[in-house]
C-alpha positions as CSV (number, residue, x, y, z in Angstrom):
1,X,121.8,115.8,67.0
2,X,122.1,112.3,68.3
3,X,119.5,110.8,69.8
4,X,120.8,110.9,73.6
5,X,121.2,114.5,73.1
6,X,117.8,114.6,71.8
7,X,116.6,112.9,75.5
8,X,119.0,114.8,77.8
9,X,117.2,116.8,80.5
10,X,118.4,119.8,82.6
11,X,116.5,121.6,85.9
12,X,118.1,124.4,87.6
13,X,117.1,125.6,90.8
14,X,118.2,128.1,93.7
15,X,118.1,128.1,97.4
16,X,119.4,130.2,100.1
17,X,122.0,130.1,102.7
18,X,120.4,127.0,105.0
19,X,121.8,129.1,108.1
20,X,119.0,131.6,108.8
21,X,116.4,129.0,108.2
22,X,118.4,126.2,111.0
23,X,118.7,129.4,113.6
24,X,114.8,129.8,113.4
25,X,114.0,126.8,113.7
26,X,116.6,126.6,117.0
27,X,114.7,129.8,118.3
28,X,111.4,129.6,117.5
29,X,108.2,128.0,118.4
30,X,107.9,125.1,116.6
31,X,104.6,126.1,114.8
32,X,105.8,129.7,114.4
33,X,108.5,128.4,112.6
34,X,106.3,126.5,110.4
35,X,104.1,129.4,109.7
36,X,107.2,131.4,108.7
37,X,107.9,128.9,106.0
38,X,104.4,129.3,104.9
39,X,103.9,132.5,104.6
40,X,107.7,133.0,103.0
41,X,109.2,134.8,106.0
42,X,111.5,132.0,106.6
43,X,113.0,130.7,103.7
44,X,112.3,126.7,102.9
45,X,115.5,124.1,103.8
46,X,117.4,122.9,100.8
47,X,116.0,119.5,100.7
48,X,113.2,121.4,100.4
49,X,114.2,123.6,97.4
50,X,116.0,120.1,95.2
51,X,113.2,118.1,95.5
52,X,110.5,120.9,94.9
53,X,108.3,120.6,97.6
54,X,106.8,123.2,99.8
55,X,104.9,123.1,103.8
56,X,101.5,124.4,102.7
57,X,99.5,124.2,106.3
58,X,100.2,123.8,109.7
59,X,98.3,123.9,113.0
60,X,99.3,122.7,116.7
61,X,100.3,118.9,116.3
62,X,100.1,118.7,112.7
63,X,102.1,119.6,109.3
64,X,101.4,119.2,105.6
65,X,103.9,119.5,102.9
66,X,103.1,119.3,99.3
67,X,104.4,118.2,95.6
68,X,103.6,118.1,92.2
69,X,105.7,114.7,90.6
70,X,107.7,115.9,87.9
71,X,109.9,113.6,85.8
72,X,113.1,114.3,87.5
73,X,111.5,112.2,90.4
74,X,110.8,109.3,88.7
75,X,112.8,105.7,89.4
76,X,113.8,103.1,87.1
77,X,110.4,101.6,86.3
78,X,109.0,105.1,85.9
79,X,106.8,105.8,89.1
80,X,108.0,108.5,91.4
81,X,111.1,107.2,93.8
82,X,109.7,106.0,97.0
83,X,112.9,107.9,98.5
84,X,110.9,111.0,97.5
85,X,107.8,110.0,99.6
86,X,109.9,109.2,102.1
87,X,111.2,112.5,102.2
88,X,108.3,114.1,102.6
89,X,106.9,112.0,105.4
90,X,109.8,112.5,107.5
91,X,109.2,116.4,107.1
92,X,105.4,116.4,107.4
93,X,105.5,114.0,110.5
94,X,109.3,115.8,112.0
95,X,107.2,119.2,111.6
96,X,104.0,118.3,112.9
97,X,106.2,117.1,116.1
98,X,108.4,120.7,116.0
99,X,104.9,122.2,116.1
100,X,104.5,120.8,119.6
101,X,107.9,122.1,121.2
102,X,109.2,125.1,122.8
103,X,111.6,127.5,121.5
104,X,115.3,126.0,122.3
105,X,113.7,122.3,121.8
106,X,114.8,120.5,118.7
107,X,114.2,116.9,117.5
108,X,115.6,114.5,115.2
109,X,113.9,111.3,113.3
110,X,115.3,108.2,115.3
111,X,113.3,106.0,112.8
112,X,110.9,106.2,109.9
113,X,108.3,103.4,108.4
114,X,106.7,104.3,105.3
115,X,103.9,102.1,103.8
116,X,103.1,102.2,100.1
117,X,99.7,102.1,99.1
118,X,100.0,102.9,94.9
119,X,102.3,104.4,93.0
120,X,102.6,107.4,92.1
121,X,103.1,108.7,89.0
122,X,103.9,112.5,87.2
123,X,100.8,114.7,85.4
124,X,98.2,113.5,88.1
125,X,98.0,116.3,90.4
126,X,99.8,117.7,93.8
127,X,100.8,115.3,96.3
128,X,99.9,115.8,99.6
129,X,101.3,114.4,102.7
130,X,99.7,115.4,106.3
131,X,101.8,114.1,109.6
132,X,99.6,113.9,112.8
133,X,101.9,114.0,116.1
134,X,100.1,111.1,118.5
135,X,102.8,111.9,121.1
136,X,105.2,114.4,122.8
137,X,106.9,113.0,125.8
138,X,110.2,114.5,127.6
139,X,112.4,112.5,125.4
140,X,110.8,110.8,122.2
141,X,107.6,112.0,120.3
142,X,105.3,109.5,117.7
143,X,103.4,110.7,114.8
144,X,101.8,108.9,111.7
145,X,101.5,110.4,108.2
146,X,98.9,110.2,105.0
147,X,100.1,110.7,101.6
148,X,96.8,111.8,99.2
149,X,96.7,112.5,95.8
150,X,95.0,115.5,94.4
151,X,91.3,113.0,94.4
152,X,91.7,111.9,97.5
153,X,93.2,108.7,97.3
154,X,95.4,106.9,100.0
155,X,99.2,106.8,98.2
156,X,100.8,105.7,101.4
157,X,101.0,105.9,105.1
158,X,104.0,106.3,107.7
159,X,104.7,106.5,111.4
160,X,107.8,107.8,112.7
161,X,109.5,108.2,116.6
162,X,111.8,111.3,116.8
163,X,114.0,112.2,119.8
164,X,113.3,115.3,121.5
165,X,116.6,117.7,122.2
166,X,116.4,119.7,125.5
């Protein structure tokens, strides 16, 4: 066996049909939605499901999703993609600003600002990223976001505006 073979990695994964999960979160609550996905009556969004990351708590104005790094998530100089914590901010803070609407009201990111702190690295614990909504007006919403590692440490702050759809 050469050695590339020796280094190659595979992951396999599974998620289901996105539909159901884009129709509750049309017709829902915004935080009923969220505790569907939590308690696994709604199932998670494929973004979700690639990158390995699940919504772990949720409360009125507020949203937290969570990973554990793995090496499939790592960038060329072998910390974990800032694309990934990205990601995750833009759900924890888009979620904790669903939590705040009506059934029938959606929203959409109009921008995202993400601050790095440290980097973050695989086999040091669950990642946890908490979005606070500041703001829900008629048309746009603000919220900031926190990403801690599993001691507590600041990995990396973001705010975000999203558009509200009525």
């Amino acid at each position: 066996m050469s050695t590339d073979e020796q280094q190659q990695r595979q992951r396999t994964y599974t998620w289901e049909d996105p539909a159901p999960t884009s129709a509750a979160n049309r017709d829902m609550h915004g935080l009923d939605f969220l505790r569907g996905l939590i308690d696994g009556t709604i199932p998670h969004h494929p973004t979700s499901r690639t990158l390995g990351f699940t919504v772990t708590d949720a409360g009125e104005g507020f949203a937290e999703v969570t990973l554990e790094p793995q090496e499939f998530h790592a960038n060329a100089v072998g910390s974990i993609h800032g694309g990934v914590l990205a990601t995750l901010f833009d759900t924890a803070m888009g979620f904790c600003v669903s939590s705040t609407l009506e059934a029938g009201v959606g929203y959409t990111t109009l921008d995202l600002q993400v601050r790095y702190v440290r980097p973050v690295q695989t086999g040091k614990g669950v990642i946890r990223v908490q979005g606070f909504c500041e703001h829900t007006g008629r048309r746009t919403a603000t919220a900031r976001g926190e990403a801690r590692d599993s001691e507590g440490r600041l990995l990396a702050t973001g705010s975000t505006t999203c558009l509200i759809l009525r």
